[in-house]
Residue frames as qw, qx, qy, qz and C-alpha x, y, z in Angstrom:
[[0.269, -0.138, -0.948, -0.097, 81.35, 106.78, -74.76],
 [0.559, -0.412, 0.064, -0.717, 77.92, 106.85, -73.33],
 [0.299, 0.032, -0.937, 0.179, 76.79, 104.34, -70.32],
 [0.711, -0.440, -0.087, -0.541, 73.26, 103.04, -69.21],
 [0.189, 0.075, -0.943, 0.262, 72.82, 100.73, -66.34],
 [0.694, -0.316, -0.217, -0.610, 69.01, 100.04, -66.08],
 [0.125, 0.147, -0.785, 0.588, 68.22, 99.13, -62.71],
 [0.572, -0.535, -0.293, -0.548, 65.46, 98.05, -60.39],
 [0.020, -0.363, 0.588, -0.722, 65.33, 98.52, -56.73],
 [0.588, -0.616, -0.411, -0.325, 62.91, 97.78, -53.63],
 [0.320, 0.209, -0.627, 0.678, 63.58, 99.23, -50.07],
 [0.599, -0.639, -0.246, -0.414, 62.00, 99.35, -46.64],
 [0.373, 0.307, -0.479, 0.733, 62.90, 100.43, -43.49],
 [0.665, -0.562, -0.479, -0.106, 60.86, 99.89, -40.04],
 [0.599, 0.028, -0.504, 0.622, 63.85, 100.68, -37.92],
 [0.239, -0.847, -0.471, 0.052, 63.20, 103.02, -34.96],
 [0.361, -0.807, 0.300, 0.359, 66.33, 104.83, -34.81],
 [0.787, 0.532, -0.253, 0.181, 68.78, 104.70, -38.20],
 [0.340, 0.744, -0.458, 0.348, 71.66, 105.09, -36.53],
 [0.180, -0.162, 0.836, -0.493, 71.30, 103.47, -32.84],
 [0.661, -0.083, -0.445, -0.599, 68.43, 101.29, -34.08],
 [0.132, -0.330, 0.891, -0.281, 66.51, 98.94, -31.25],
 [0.563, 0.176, 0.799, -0.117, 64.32, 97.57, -32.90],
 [0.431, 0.678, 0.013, -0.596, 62.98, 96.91, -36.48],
 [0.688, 0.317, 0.487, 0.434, 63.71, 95.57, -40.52],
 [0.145, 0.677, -0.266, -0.671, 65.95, 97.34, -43.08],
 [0.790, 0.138, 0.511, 0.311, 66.05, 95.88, -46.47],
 [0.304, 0.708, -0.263, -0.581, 67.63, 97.65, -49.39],
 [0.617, -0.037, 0.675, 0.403, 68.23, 95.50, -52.80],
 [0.536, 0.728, -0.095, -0.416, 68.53, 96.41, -56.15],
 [0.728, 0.092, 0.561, 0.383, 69.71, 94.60, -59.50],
 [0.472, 0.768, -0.245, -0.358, 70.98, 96.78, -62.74],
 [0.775, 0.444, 0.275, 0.356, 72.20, 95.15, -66.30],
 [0.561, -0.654, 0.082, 0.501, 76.00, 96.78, -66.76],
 [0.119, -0.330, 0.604, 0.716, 77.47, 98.87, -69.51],
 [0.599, 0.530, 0.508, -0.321, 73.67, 98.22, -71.46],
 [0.624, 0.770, 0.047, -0.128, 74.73, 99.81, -74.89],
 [0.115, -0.709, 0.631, 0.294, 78.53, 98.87, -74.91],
 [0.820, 0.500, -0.135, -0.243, 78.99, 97.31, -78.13],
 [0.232, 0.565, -0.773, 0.171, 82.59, 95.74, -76.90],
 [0.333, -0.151, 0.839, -0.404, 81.11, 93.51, -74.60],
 [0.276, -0.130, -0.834, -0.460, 80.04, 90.38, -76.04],
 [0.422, -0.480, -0.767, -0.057, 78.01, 89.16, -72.92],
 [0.454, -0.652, -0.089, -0.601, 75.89, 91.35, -70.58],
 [0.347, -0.082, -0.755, 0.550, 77.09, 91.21, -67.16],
 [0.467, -0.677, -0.407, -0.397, 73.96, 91.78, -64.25],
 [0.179, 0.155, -0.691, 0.683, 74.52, 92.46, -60.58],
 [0.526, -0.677, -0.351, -0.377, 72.41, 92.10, -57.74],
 [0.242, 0.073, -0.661, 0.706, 73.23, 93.26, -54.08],
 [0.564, -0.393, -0.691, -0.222, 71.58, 93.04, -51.03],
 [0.348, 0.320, -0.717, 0.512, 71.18, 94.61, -47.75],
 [0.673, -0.393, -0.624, -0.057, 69.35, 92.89, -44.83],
 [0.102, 0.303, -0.580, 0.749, 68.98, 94.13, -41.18],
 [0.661, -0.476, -0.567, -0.123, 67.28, 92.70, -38.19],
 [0.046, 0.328, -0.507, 0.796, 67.16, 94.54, -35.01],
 [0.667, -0.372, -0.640, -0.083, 65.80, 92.37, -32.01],
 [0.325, -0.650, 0.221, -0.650, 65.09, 93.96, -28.68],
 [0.578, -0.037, -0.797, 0.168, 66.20, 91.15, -25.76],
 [0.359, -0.587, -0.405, 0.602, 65.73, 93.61, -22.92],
 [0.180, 0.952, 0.248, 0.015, 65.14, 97.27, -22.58],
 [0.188, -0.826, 0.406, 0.342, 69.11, 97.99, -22.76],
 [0.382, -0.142, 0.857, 0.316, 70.24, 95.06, -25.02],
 [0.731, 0.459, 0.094, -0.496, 69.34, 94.80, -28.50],
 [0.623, 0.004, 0.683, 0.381, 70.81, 91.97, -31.33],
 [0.498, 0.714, -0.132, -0.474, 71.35, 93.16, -34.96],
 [0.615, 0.032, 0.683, 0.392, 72.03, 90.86, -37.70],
 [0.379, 0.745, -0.219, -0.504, 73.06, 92.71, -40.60],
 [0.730, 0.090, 0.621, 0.270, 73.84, 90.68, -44.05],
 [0.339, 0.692, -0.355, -0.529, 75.29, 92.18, -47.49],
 [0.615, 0.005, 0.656, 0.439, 75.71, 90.06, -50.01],
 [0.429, 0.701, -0.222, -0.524, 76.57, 91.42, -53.75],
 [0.695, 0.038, 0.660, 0.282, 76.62, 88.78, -56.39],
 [0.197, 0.686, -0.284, -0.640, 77.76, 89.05, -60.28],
 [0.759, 0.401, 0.511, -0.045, 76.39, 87.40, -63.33],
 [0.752, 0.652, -0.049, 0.079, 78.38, 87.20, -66.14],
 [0.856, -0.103, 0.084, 0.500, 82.48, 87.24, -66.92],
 [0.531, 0.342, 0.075, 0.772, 83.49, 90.43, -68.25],
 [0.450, -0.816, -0.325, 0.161, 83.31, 92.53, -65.15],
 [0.313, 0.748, -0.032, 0.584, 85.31, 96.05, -64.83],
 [0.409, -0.138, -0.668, 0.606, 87.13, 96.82, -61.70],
 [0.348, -0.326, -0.075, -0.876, 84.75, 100.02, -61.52],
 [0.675, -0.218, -0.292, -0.641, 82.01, 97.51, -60.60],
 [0.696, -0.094, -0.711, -0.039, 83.36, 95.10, -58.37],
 [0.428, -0.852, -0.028, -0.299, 82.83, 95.19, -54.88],
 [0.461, 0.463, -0.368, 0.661, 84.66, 96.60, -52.42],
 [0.713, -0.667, -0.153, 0.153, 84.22, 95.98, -48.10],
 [0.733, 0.055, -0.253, 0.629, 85.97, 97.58, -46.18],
 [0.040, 0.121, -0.361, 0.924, 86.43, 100.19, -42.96],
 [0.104, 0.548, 0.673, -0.486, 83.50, 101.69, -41.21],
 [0.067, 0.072, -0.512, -0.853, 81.48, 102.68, -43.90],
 [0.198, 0.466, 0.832, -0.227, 77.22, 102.83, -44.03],
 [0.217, 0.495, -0.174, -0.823, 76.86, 105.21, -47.33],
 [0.761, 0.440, 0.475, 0.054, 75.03, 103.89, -50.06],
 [0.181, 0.805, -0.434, -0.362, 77.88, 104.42, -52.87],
 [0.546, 0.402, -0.617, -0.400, 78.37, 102.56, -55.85],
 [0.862, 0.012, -0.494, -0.112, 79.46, 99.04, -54.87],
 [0.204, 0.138, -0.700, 0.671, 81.74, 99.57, -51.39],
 [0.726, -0.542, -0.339, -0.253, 80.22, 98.27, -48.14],
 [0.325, -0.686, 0.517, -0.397, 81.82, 98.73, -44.41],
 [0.931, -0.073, -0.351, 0.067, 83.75, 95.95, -43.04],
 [0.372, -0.912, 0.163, -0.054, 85.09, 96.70, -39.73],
 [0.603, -0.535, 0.469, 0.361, 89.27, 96.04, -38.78],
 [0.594, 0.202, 0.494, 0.602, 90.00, 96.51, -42.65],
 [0.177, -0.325, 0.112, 0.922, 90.95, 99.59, -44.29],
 [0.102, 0.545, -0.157, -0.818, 88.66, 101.85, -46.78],
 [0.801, 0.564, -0.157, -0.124, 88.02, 99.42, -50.14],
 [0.322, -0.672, 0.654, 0.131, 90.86, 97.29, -49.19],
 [0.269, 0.003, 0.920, 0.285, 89.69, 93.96, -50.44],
 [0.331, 0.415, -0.289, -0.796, 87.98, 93.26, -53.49],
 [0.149, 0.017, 0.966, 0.211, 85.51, 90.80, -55.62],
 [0.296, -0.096, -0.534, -0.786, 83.23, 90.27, -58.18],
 [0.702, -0.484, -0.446, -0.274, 80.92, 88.62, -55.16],
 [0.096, 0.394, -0.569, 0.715, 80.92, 89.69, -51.64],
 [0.606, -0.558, -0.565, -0.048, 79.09, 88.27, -48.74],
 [0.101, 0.329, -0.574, 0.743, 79.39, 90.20, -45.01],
 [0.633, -0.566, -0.489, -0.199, 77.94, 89.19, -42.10],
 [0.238, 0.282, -0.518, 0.772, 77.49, 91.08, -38.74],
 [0.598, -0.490, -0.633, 0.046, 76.66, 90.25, -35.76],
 [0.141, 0.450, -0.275, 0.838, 76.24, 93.23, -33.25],
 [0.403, -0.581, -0.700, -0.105, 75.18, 93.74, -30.03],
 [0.074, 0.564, 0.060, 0.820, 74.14, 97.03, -28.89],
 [0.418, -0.263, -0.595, 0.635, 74.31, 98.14, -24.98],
 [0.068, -0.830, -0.237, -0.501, 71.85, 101.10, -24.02],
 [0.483, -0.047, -0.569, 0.664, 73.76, 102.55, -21.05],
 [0.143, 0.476, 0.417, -0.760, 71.59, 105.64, -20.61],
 [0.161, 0.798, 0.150, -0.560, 69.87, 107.81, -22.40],
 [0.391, 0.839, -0.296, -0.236, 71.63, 108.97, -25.30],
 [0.139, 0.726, -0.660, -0.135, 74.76, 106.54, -25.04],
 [0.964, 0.113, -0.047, -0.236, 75.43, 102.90, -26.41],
 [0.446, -0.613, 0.643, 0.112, 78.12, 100.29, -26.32],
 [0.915, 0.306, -0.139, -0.222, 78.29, 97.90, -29.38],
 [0.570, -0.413, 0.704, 0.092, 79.87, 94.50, -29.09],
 [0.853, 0.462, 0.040, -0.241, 79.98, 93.09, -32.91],
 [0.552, -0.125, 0.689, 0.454, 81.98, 89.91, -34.96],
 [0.504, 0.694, -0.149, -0.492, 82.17, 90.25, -38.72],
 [0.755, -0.042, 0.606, 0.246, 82.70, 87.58, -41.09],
 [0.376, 0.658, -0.264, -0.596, 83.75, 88.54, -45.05],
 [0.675, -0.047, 0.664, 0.318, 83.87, 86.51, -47.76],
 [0.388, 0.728, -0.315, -0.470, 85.13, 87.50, -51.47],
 [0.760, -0.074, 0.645, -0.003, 84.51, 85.37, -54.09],
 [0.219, 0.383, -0.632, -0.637, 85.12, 84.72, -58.43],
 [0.332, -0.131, -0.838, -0.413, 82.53, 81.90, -58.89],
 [0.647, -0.256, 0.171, -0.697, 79.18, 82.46, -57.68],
 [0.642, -0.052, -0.755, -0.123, 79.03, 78.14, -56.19],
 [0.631, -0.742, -0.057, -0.220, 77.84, 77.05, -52.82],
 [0.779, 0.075, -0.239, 0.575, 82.00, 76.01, -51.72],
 [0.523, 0.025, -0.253, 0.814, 83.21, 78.91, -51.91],
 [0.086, -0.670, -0.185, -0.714, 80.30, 81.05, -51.14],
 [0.819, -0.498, -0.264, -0.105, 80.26, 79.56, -47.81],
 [0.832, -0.040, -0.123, 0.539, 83.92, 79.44, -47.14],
 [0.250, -0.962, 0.060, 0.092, 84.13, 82.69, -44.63],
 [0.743, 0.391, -0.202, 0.504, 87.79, 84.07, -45.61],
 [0.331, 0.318, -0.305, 0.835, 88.13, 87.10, -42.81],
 [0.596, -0.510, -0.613, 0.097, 86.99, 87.70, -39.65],
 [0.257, 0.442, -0.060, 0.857, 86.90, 90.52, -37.43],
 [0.474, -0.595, -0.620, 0.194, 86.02, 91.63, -33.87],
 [0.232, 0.406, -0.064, 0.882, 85.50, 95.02, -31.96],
 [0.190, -0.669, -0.523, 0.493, 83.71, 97.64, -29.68],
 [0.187, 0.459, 0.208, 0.843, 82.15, 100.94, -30.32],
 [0.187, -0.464, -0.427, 0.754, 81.33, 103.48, -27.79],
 [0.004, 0.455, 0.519, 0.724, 78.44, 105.61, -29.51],
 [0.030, 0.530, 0.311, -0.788, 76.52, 109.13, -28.03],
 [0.214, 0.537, 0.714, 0.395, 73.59, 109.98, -29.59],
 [0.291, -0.451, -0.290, 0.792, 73.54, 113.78, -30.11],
 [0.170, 0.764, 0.334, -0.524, 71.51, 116.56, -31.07],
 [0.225, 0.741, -0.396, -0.494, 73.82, 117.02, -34.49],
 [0.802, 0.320, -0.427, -0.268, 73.98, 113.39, -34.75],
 [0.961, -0.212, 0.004, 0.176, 75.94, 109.92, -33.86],
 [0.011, -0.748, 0.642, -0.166, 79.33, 110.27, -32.27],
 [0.989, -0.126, 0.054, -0.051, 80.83, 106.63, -31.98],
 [0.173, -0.633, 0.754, -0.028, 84.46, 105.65, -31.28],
 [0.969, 0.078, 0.002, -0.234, 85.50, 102.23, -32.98],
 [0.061, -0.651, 0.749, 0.107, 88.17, 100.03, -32.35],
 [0.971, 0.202, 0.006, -0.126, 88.16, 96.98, -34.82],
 [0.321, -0.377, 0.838, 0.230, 90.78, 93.90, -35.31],
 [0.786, 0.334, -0.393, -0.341, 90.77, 91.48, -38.03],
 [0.833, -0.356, 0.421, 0.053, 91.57, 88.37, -36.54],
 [0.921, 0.216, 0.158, 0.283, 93.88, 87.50, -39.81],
 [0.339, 0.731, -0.008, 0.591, 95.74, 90.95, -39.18],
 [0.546, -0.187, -0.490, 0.652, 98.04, 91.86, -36.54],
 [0.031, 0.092, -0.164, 0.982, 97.11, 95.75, -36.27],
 [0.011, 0.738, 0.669, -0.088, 93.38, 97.06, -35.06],
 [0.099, 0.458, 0.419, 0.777, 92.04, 99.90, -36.69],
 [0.119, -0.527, -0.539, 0.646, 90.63, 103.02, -34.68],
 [0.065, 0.508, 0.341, 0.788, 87.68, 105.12, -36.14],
 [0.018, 0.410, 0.389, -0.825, 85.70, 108.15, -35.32],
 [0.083, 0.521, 0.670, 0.522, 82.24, 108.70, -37.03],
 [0.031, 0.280, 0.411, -0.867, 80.61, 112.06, -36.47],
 [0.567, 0.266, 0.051, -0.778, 77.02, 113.30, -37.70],
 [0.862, 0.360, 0.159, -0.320, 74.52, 111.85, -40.19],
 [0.439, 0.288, 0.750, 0.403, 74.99, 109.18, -43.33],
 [0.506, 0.565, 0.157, -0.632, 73.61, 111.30, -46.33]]
């Protein structure tokens, strides 16, 4: 079988720092038309996802980030391939999975995802950072304002990040608040 997915994109990226950013705007979005020449599929299914960052300096050690994904699907005959997939500490741009702390890898799934996070980022010296951040998910099957709104998981932590010559070292311990266990990661170097 062959598969297009024409696509169109638009990114920008102000931040001063990708990785310990304290100030600045990310946006990435793009929209592609799925499975273009599959002749099984009556109706054409579209995606668009979104991601949004705002890094606000409050002080010279404190900074606020508000980060916002949303991924939203247009049409009914959607392939699990394509649907998205939050989950863990994740900040790769790969297919349709986004990072949602205190939850495992691509744990939860849906043909529309919303995440909001809400971080706030401690400069302690130099090189090393403390982040305080909540996370809200929500995974939905009808794109309506109800149930886009209607925050299903929830999720709180610390990370303990050293900014080093080879990259970001960061220690994370997330909870979901609807899950008894918290989740301990370790991120070393770059995103590529």
């Amino acid at each position: 079988q062959h598969f297009i997915n024409p696509y169109i994109f638009i990114k920008s990226d102000t931040r001063d720092d990708k990785d310990f950013a304290t100030r600045g705007f990310y946006l990435d979005a793009n929209g592609k038309l799925l499975d273009f020449i599959d002749k099984e599929m009556d109706d054409k299914v579209f995606q668009i996802k979104g991601n949004l960052q705002f890094n606000i300096p409050t002080t010279s050690w404190l900074t606020y980030r508000l980060n916002f994904f949303g991924g939203f699907t247009l049409g009914d005959q959607v392939n699990s391939y394509y649907q998205f997939r939050p989950g863990g500490v994740f900040e790769q741009n790969l297919g349709n999975f986004t990072g949602f702390y205190g939850y495992h890898f691509g744990s939860s799934f849906g043909n529309n995802v919303m995440v909001l996070n809400n971080n706030f980022q401690f400069k302690i010296k130099k090189s090393y950072f403390i982040n305080a951040h909540v996370d809200f998910l929500n995974t939905f099957e009808e794109i309506n304002f109800k149930e886009a709104v209607d925050v299903k998981d929830t999720s709180a932590g610390i990370t303990l990040g050293y900014k080093s010559p080879f990259g970001q070292i960061k220690i994370d311990y997330s909870k979901a608040i609807e899950r008894n266990k918290g989740i301990l990661s370790v991120i070393l170097g770059h995103w590529f």
